[in-house]
SELUMPA-636989 format. One record per residue: x, y, z of N, C-alpha, C in turn. Coordinates in pm, whole numbers, plus 50000, padded with zeros to 5 digits. Example, Ala and Ser with C-alpha at 12.3 -4.5 7.8 and 13.67 -1.06 7.14 Angstrom:
BEGIN
513194943150780512304955050780513204967050780 512854977550708513674989450714512905000350787 
END
This chain:
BEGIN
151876448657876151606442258003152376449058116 153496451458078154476457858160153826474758219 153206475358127152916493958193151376492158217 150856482058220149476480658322150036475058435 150756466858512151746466058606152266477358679 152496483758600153276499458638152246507858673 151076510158609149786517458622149106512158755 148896495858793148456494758888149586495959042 150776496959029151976499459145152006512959159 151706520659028151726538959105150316542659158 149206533959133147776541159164147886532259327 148706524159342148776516259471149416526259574 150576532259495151216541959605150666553859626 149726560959496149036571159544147696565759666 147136556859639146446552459751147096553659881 148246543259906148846545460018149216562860052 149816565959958150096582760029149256588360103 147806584660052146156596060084146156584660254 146256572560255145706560960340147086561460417 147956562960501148936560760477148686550760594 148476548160712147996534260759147506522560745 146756526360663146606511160568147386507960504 148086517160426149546513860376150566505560417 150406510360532151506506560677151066491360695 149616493860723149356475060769149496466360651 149126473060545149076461160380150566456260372 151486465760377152756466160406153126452460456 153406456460618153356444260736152956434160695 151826432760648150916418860617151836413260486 151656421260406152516413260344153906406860342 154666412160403155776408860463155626401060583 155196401460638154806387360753154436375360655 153696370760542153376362960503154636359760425 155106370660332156436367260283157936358660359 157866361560453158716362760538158196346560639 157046342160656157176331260770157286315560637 156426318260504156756307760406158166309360399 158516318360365160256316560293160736311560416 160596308960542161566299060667160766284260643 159156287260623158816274760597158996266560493 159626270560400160166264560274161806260060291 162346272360338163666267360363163686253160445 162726253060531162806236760600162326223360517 161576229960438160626217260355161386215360252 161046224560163161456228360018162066236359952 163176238159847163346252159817162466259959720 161546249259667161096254359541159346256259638 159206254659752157846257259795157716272359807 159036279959841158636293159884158276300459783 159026294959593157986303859490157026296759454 156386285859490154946281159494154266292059557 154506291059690153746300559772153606314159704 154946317359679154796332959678154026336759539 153856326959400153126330359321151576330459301 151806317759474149986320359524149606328659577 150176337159608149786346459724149846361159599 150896362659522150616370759386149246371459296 149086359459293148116352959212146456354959284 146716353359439145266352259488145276367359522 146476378959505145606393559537145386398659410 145716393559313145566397959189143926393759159 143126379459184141996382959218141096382159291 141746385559375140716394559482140576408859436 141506414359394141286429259336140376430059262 140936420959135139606415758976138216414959029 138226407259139136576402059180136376414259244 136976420559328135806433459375135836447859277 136896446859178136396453059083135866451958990 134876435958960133616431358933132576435258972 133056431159117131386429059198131166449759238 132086457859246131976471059239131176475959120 130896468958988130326474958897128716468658899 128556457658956127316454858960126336462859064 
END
């Protein structure tokens, strides 16, 4: 499990290398989202910010799956 993890984080950075602006914004984006839950948790909850953050793991993991579904049809 660990080195399909690893397989999909180096084919991520060779993407970014070729893209390197999109890189830049996927980047940002993600860190803006990271970054405004973890203050919004610190006010609410402590345990909301790894709610969040395993939803937000969880929902690009498939979104990837689904368009590398819907890419083969």
């Amino acid at each position: 499990m660990m080195n399909l993890i690893r397989v999909f984080f180096l084919r991520d950075i060779a993407i970014g290398r070729a893209l390197k602006f999109h890189f830049l914004l996927q980047t940002a984006d993600g860190l803006a989202k990271v970054s405004i839950f973890y203050f919004i948790g610190r006010h609410l909850d402590p345990d909301y910010f790894a709610f969040v953050f395993a939803g937000i793991i969880f929902g690009r993991f498939f979104h990837f799956f689904s368009s590398v579904f819907t890419d083969f049809l």
